[in-house]
C-alpha positions, 0 to 999 in steps of 0.5 A: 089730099084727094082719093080718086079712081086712077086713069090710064094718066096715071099709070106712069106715076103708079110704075114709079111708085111701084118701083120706090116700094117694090124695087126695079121692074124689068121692060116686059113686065111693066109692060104685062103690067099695063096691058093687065090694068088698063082694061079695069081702070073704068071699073073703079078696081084701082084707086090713088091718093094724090098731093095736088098732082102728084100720086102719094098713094095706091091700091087695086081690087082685083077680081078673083073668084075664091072657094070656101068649103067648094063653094065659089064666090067673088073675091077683092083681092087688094094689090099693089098697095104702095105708099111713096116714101116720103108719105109713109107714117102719115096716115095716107096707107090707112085713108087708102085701105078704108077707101079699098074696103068700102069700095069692094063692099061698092063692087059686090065683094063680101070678102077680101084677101091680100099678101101682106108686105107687113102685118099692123096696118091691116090688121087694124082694119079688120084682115087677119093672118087665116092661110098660106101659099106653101111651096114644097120642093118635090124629088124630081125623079121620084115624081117620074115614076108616077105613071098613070096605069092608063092614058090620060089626054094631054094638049097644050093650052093657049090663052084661047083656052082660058074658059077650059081652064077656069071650067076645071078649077070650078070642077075640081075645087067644087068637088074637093070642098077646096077652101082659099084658092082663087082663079082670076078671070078670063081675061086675065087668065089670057094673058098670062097663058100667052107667056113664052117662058111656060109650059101648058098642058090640060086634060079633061079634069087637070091641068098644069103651067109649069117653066124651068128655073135655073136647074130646077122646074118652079109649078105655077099651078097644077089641079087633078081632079082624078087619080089618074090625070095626077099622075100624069100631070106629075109624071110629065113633069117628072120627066125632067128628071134627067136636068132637073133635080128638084120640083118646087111646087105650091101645094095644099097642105093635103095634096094628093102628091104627097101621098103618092111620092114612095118616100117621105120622111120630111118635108121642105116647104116655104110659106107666104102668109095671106089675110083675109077679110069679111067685108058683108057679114051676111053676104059672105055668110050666104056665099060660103060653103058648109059641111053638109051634115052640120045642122046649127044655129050661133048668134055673134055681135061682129065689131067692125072698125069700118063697117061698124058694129052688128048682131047676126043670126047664124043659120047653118043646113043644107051645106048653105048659111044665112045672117039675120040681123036681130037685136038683144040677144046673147051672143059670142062677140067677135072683132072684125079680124076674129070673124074673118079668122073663124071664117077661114077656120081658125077655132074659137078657142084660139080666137079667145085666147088671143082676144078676137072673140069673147062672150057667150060660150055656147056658140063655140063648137057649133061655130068650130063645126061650121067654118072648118077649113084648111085654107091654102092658095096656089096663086100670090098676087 
């Protein structure tokens, strides 16, 4: 079998594929689909298994931008991971993730992150189960009440406002220290604020997509920046209250409406599971934020079933990190999956226990305080 960057030829067996692996795609959606896609195929983002002709296998790297700890850093996120049926079990999923995985390390990604429609195969090749995209169901009448005390700016939005957008995402991740969320890019972000069937509006430091969803409003995505732009944004959403009874919304798990809902004795919340991948040790390490206050210094040997085995000097100050190879020297040992795990915040005393990390100990709390997280998403794909 060959693997090969996909062409716009191939777009018509890739739909076919999609619809074997994923069910039946209406008219306009294969349509956005296409228009999606097509601009990023020279950019060597999708690629395909092929059986003389015919397309057995595919996947895209999709470039987002994700946050860890505020800091901003360029993202795989691998989609669309198709396997015809009359392939699967023959080894061609696996050929095509370590193909995906060498290829975003090829395209400056030093991490990757995907929704996955079953856990082993990735698993075996280094991503871990690390966040989730929770979406909580909101009383519709008590979001109304939080009116903001003064006025806060509200306008629709466009696709010509894809810059605006994305500039308050940068500006209220950063200054929350967010951990997971991603933002596609402009381009991207312009065509899905082209959709008829939402509801748009931005402020200076917030904005919100919304649409209805039978007698309910289903949040796209909603980012405040500032007490004030909150409440409006969630008030204006309360204000369907009079058809709506209930908003679903994806939230972090500390979101500030959560707080200022009156009433709150339970929560009903839905989760979709997301992994996550180091893919360049001492890139990710260099791109991610810290704490500021923690100052430390860890030594780890990563074992990478695709990357290859490796032993780093961990240099944590400042809110910054370095990897440093060395050689010889005791270490906390991690497979790939425990440093992605620990990367998200999972803590070393649960990546022992479940067999990711083992060897020296004293490493163990300086890492807990370093790569402290709570990751979340706001976004499947």
């Amino acid at each position: 079998m060959e693997l090969r960057d996909l062409t716009p030829d191939d777009l018509d067996q890739v739909l076919d594929l999609r619809k074997r692996a994923f069910g039946p795609i209406a008219p306009a959606d294969s349509e956005t689909w296409r228009q999606a896609v097509t601009p990023v195929l020279g950019e060597g983002r999708y690629l395909g298994v092929f059986d003389g002709s015919r397309l057995t296998a595919a996947a895209r790297l999709r470039q987002f931008t994700q946050w860890w700890h505020g800091r901003p850093q360029p993202m795989a996120g691998v989609a669309g991971v198709t396997v015809s049926p009359e392939d699967r079990g023959r080894g061609v999923g696996t050929r095509l993730m370590r193909a995906v995985i060498e290829r975003g390390v090829e395209l400056g990604d030093a991490v990757s992150a995907l929704y996955p429609a079953t856990t082993p195969i990735y698993r075996s090749l280094g991503y871990e189960h690390a966040g989730g995209m929770r979406k909580v169901t909101l009383p519709a009448e008590a979001l109304r009440g939080l009116r903001p005390s003064g006025q806060v700016k509200l306008r629709r939005m466009g696709p010509a406002d894809a810059a605006e957008l994305i500039a308050v995402l940068h500006k209220v991740h950063g200054a929350a220290r967010s951990s997971g969320p991603v933002s596609y890019d402009e381009r991207t972000w312009g065509l899905w604020l082209a959709d008829d069937d939402d509801f748009r509006y931005i402020a200076d430091d917030g904005f919100v997509i919304y649409r209805w969803h039978g007698q309910d409003i289903q949040i796209d995505t909603l980012v405040a920046g500032s007490p004030e732009t909150a409440r409006a944004l969630w008030s204006m959403v309360g204000t369907s209250s009079s058809i709506a009874k209930n908003v679903i919304a994806p939230l972090a798990p500390d979101d500030p409406v959560l707080w200022l809902l009156p009433e709150r004795s339970q929560d009903h919340v839905t989760e979709q599971r997301w992994m996550f991948r180091v893919l360049d040790v001492a890139a990710a390490v260099e791109r991610r934020g810290y704490p500021a206050a923690v100052s430390c210094e860890a030594v780890v040997t990563v074992q990478d079933p695709v990357r290859g085995e490796g032993t780093w000097r961990l240099d944590i100050s400042g809110g910054s990190g370095t990897a440093t190879p060395v050689a010889g020297a005791p270490a906390a040992v991690l497979t790939a999956n425990g440093l992605s795990a620990l990367y998200c915040g999972v803590p070393t005393s649960t990546l022992r226990v479940v067999g990711l990390m083992s060897g020296d100990e004293r490493f163990d709390e300086v890492l807990d305080a370093a790569f402290v997280a709570k990751p979340y998403m706001l976004d499947y794909f």
